[in-house]
One Martini backbone bead per residue (centre of mass of N, CA, C, O) as a GRO file, in nm:
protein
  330
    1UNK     BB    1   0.221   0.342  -0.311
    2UNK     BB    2   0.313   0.089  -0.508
    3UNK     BB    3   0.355  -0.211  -0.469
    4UNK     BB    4   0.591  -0.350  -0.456
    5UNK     BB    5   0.701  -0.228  -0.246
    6UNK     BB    6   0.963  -0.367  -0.210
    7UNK     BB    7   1.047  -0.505  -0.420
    8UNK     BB    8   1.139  -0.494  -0.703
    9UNK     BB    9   0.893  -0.646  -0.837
   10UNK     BB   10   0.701  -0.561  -0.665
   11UNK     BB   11   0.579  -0.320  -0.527
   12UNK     BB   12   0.532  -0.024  -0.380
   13UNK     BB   13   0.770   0.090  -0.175
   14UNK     BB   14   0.848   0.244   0.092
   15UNK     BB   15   1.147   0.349   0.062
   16UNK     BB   16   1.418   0.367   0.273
   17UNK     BB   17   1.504   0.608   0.466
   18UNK     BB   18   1.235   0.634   0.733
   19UNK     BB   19   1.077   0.827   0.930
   20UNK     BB   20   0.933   0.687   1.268
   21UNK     BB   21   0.643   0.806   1.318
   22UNK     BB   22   0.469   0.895   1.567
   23UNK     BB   23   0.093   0.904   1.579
   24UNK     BB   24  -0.057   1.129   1.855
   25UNK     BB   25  -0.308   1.264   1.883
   26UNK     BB   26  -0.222   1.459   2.167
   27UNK     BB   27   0.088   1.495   2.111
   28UNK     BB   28   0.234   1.446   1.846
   29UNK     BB   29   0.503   1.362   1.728
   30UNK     BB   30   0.793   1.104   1.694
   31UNK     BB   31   1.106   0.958   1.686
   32UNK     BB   32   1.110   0.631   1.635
   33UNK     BB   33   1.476   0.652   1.629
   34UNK     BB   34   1.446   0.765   1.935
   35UNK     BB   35   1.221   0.578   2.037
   36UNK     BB   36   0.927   0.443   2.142
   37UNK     BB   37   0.684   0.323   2.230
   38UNK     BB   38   0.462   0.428   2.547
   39UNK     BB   39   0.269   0.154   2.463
   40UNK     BB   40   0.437  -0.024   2.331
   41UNK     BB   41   0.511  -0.339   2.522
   42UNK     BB   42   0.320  -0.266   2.799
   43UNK     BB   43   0.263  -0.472   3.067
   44UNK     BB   44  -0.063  -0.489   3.137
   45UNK     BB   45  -0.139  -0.326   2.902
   46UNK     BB   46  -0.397  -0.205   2.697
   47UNK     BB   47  -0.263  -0.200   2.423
   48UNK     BB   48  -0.158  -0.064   2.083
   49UNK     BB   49   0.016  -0.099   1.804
   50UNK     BB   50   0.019   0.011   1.487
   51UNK     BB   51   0.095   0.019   1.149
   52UNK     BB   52   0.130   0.293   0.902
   53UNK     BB   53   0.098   0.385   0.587
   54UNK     BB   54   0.050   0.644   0.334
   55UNK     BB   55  -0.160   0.452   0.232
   56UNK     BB   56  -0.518   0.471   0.207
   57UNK     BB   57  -0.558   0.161   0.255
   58UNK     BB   58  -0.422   0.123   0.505
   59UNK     BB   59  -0.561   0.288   0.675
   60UNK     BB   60  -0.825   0.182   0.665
   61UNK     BB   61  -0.753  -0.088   0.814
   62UNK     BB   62  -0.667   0.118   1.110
   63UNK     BB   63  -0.870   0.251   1.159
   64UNK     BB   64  -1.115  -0.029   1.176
   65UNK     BB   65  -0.972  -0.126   1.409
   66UNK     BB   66  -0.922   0.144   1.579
   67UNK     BB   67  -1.211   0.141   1.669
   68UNK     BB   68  -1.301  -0.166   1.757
   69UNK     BB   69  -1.091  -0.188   2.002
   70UNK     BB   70  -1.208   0.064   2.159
   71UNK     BB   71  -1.503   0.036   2.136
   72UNK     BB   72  -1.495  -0.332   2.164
   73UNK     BB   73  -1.239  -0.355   2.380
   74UNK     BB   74  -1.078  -0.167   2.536
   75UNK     BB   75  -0.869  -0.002   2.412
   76UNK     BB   76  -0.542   0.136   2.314
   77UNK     BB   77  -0.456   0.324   2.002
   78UNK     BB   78  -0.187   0.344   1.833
   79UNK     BB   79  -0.011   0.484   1.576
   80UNK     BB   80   0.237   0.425   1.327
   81UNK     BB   81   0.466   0.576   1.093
   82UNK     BB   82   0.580   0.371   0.824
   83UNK     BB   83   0.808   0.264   0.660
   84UNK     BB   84   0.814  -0.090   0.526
   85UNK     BB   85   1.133  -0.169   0.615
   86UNK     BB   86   1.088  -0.032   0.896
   87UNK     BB   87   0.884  -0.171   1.008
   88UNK     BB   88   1.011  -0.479   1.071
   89UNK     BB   89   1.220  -0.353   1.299
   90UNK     BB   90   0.960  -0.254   1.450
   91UNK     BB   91   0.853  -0.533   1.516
   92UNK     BB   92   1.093  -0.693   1.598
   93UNK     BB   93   1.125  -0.480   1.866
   94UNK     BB   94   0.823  -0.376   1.983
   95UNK     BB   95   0.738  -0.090   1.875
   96UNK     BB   96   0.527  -0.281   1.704
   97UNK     BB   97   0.267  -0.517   1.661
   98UNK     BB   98   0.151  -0.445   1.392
   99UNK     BB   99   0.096  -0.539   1.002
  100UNK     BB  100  -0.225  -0.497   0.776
  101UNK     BB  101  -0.004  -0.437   0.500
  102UNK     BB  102   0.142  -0.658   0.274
  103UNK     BB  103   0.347  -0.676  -0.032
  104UNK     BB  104   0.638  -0.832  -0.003
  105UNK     BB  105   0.933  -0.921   0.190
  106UNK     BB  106   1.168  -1.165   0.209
  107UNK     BB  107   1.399  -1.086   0.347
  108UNK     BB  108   1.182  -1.042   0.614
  109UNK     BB  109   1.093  -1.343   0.655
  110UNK     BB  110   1.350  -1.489   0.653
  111UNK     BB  111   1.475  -1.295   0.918
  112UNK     BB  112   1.206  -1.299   1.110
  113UNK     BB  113   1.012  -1.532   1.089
  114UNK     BB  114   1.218  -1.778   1.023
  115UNK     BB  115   1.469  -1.736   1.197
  116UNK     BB  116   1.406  -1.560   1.444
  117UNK     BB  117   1.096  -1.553   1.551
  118UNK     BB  118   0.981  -1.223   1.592
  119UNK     BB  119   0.773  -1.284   1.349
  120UNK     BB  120   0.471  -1.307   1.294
  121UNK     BB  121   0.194  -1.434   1.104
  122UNK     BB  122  -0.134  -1.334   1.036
  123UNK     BB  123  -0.244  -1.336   0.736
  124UNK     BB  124  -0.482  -1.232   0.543
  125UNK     BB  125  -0.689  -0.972   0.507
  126UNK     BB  126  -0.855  -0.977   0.200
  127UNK     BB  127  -0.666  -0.914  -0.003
  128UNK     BB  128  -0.559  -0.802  -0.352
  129UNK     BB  129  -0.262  -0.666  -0.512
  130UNK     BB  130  -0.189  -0.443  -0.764
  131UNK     BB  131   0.017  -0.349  -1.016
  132UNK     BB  132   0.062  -0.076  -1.290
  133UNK     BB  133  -0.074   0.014  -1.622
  134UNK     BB  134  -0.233   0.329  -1.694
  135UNK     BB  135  -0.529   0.416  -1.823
  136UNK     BB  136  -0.779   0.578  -1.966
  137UNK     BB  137  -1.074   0.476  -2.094
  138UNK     BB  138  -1.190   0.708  -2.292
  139UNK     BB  139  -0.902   0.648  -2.465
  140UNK     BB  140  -0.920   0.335  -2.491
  141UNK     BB  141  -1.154   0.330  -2.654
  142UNK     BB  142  -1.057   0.472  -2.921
  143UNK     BB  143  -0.733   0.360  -2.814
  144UNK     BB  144  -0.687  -0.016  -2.788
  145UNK     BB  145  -0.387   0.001  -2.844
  146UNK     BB  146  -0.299   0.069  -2.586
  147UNK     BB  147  -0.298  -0.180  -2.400
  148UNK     BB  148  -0.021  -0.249  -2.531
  149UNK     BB  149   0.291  -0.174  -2.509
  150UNK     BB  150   0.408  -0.222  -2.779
  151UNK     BB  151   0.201   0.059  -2.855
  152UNK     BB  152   0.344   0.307  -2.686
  153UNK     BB  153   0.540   0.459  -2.859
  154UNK     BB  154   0.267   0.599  -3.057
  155UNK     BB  155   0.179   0.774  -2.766
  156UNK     BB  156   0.420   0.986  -2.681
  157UNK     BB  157   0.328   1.224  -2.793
  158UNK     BB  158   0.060   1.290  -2.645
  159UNK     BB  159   0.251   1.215  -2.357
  160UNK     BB  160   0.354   1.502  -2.323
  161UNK     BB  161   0.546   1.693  -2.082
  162UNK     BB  162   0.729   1.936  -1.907
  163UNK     BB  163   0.858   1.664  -1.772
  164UNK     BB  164   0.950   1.471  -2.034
  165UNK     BB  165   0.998   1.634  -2.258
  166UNK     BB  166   1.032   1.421  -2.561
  167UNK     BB  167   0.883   1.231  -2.398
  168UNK     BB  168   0.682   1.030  -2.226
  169UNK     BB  169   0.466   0.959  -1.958
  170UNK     BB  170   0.530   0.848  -1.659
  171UNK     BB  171   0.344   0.836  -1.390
  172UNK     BB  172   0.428   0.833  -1.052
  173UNK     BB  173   0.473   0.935  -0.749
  174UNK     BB  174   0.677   0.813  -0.477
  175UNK     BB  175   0.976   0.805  -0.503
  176UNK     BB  176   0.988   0.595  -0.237
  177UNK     BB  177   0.905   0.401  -0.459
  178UNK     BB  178   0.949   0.108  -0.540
  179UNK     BB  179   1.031   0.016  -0.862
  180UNK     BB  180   1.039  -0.072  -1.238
  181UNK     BB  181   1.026   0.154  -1.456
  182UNK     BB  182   1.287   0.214  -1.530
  183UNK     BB  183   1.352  -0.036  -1.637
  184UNK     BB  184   1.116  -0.106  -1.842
  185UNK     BB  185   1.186   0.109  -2.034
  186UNK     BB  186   1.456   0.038  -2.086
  187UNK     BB  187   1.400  -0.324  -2.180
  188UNK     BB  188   1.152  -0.168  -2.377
  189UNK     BB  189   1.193   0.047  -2.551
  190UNK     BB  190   1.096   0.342  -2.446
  191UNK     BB  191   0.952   0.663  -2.500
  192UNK     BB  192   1.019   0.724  -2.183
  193UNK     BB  193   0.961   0.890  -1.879
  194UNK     BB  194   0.999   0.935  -1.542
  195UNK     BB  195   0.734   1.068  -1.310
  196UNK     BB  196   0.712   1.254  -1.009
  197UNK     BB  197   0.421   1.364  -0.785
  198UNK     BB  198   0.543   1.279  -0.489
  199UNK     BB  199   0.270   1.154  -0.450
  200UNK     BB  200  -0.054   1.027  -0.407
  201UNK     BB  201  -0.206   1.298  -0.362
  202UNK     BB  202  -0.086   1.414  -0.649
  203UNK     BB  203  -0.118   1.189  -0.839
  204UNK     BB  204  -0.458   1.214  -0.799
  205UNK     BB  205  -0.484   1.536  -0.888
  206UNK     BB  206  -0.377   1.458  -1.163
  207UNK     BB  207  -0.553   1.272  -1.268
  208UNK     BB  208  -0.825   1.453  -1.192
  209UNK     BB  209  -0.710   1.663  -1.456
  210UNK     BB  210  -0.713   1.471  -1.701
  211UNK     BB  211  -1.012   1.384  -1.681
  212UNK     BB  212  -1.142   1.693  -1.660
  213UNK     BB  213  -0.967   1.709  -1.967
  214UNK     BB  214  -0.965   1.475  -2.139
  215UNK     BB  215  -0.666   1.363  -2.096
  216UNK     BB  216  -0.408   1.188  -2.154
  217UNK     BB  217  -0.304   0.916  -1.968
  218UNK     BB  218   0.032   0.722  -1.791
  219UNK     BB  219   0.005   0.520  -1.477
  220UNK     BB  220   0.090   0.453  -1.208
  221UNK     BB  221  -0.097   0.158  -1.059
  222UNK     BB  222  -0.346   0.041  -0.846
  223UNK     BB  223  -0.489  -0.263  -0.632
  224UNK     BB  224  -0.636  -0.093  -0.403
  225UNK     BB  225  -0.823   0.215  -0.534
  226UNK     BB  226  -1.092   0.437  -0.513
  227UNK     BB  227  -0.997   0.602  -0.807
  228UNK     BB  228  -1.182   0.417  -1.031
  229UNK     BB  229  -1.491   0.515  -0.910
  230UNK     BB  230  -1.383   0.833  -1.065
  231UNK     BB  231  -1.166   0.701  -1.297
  232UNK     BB  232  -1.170   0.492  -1.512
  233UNK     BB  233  -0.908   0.204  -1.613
  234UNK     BB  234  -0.668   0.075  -1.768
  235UNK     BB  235  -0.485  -0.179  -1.873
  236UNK     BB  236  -0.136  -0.238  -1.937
  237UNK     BB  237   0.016  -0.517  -2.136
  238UNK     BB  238   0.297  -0.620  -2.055
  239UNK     BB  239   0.443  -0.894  -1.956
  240UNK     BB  240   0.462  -1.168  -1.824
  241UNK     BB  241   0.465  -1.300  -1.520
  242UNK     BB  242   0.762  -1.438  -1.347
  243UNK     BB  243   0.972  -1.600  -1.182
  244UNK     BB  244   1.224  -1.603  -1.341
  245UNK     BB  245   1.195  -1.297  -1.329
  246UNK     BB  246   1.221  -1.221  -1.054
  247UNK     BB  247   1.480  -1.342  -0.971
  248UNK     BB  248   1.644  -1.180  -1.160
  249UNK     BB  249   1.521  -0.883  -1.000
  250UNK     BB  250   1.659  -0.953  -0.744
  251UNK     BB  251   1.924  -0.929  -0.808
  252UNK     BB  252   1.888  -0.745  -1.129
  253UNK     BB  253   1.660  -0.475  -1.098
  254UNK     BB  254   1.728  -0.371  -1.374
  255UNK     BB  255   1.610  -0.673  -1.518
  256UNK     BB  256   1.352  -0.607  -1.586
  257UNK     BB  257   1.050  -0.681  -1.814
  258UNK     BB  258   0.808  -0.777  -1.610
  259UNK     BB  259   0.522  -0.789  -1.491
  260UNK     BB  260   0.327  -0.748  -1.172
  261UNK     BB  261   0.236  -0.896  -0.986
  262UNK     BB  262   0.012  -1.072  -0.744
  263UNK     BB  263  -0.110  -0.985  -0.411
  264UNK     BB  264  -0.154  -1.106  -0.113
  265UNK     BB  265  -0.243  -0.960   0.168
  266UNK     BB  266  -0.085  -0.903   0.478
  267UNK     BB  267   0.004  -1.022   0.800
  268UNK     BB  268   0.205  -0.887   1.094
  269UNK     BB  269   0.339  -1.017   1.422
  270UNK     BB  270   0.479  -0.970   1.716
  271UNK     BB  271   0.545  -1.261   1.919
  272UNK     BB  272   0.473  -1.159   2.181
  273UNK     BB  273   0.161  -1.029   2.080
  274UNK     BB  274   0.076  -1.306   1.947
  275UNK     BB  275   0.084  -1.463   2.213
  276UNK     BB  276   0.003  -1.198   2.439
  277UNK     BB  277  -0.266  -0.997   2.312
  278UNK     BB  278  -0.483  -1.144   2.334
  279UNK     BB  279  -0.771  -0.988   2.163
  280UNK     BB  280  -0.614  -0.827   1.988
  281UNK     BB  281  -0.462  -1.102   1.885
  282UNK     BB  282  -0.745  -1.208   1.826
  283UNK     BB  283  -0.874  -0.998   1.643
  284UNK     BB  284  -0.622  -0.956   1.392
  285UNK     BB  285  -0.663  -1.250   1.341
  286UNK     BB  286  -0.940  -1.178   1.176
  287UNK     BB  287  -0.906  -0.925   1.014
  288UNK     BB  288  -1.119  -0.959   0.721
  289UNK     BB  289  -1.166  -0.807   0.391
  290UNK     BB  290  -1.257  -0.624   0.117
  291UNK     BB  291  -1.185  -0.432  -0.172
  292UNK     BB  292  -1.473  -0.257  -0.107
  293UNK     BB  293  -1.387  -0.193   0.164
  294UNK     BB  294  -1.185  -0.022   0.166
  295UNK     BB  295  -1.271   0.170  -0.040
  296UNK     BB  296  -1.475   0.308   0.116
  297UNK     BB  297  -1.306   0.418   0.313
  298UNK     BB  298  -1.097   0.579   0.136
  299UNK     BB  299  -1.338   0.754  -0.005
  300UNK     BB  300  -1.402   0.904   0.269
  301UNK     BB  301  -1.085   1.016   0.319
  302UNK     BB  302  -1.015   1.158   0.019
  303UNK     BB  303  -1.307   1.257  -0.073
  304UNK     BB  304  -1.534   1.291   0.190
  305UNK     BB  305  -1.418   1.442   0.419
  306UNK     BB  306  -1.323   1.206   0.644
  307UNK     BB  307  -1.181   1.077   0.901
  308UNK     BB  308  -1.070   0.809   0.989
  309UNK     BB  309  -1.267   0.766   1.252
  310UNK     BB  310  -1.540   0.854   1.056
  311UNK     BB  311  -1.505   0.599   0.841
  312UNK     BB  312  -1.492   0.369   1.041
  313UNK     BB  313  -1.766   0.431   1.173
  314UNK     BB  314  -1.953   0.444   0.931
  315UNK     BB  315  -1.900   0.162   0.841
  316UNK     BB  316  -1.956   0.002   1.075
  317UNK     BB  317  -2.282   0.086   1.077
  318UNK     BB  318  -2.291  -0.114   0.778
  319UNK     BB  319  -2.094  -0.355   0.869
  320UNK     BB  320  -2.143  -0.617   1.106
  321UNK     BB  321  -2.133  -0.866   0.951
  322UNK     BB  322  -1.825  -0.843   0.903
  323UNK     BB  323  -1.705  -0.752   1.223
  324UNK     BB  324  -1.802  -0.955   1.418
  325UNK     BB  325  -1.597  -1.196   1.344
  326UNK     BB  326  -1.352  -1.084   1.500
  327UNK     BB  327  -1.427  -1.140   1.727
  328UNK     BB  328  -1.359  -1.252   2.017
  329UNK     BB  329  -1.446  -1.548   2.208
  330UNK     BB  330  -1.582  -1.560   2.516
   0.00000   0.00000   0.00000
């Protein structure tokens, strides 16, 4: 999850060849790349397809979705697992109808929404994301002056670590995620290696072992994430993000040196599905609730041990001020 997650500029995307597995209850996966979903764009029939990411935001997102389409309107929702850059190839072929939470993708924006006008914009979440280099707030109290870049370099011994060899550790997640780091390490001048944890879940594993033993750590993260309400972190100040930055980096990603965006998360319809998908399609396009409606059910599956569906039936009992607004109305 890192999101550009897309851009090289924006947060961390999921990106690369990734394998879009059909994600059905009873049924186990489907490879999405060889067959399309025997849901999506059925005709005739109540059902719905969801693209959904790895990271457990996203995830917030459809499960309470689809518990609310099931639940209050009477839909089948399959949800399907895909990286973020392949998702967009499959809402605009109709194998997924939705997806509820994008960090910006200009060049599939261009291609799909504007060009070929396969996808429409479905508007904000009503999240807004951000990623980021984080401490942990016990070692910024101790030492304030981690928080600005300038004087990372002071504090790289201490950041060593049996994978990061003489160098102090930048930890990232998931290969697969689009990022900055190491173009930033290297632009900025920094004595630190960019290391992943191979996911979010191991990151947060990180996160949570270095907390438990009051040790420093410095890594990549984002918000909204669940992961703050247990460990505060704060934020190390980059380099102001500019448009100029920006633009520099989408030419060539080797050349940032300035912090990630902020974006407000969208949402994306197959247009066909937008046009044509009745209650449903007018369902997510109310769809819209806070960082911390997220959070809640977030922290409900990735802590709580509760499953996609038990977080979100938990939430939907707690907030229907909020979800009632999405219902279509009669």
């Amino acid at each position: 999850m890192s999101r550009k997650r897309s851009m090289i500029i924006g947060t961390a995307a999921l990106a690369g060849t990734a394998v879009l597995s059909l994600s059905l209850s009873a049924c186990g996966k489907a490879d999405m790349t060889k067959q399309s979903s025997p849901f999506a764009a059925a005709k005739g029939s109540k059902s719905v397809t969801l693209s959904t990411q790895t990271w457990v935001g996203a995830q917030s997102n459809v499960a309470v979705a689809k518990y609310l389409l099931e639940k209050k309107l009477g839909y089948h929702v399959d949800t399907v697992q895909v990286d973020e850059i392949p998702a967009w190839d499959a809402l605009s072929q109709g194998r997924v109808d939705a997806i509820l939470e994008d960090w910006g993708h200009p060049e599939q924006e261009q291609r799909y929404v504007k060009d070929k006008k396969t996808i429409t914009a479905g508007g904000g979440n009503g999240v807004t994301g951000h990623i980021g280099w984080y401490v942990p707030k016990y070692w910024a109290d101790k030492h304030p002056e981690v928080k600005s870049w300038k004087n990372l370099n002071k504090f790289a011994d201490q950041l060593k670590t049996s994978e990061s060899g003489n160098k102090g550790q930048l930890m990232d997640g998931s290969p697969s995620y689009v990022t900055n780091d190491k173009a930033l390490v290297k632009n900025l001048k920094l004595n630190y290696e960019v290391v992943f944890a191979g996911s979010e879940a191991a990151q947060i594993t990180q996160i949570q072992q270095f907390a438990k033993e009051k040790k420093p750590f410095l890594t990549y993260w984002y918000e909204p994430q669940w992961l703050f309400n247990q460990v505060p972190m704060v934020e190390v100040k980059l380099p102001k993000y500019t448009d100029a930055c920006a633009e520099k980096g989408t030419k060539d990603p080797e050349s940032i040196d300035c912090a990630y965006p902020t974006t407000p998360l969208q949402k994306f319809f197959n247009t066909e599905f937008a046009k044509k998908g009745g209650s449903a399609s007018a369902f997510l396009k109310n769809f819209k609730w806070t960082k911390d409606d997220q959070n809640e059910v977030s922290e409900s599956i990735a802590s709580g041990g509760l499953s996609a569906d038990e977080a979100a039936k938990r939430w939907v009992e707690k907030h229907p001020e909020v979800w009632k607004k999405w219902l279509p109305k009669k």
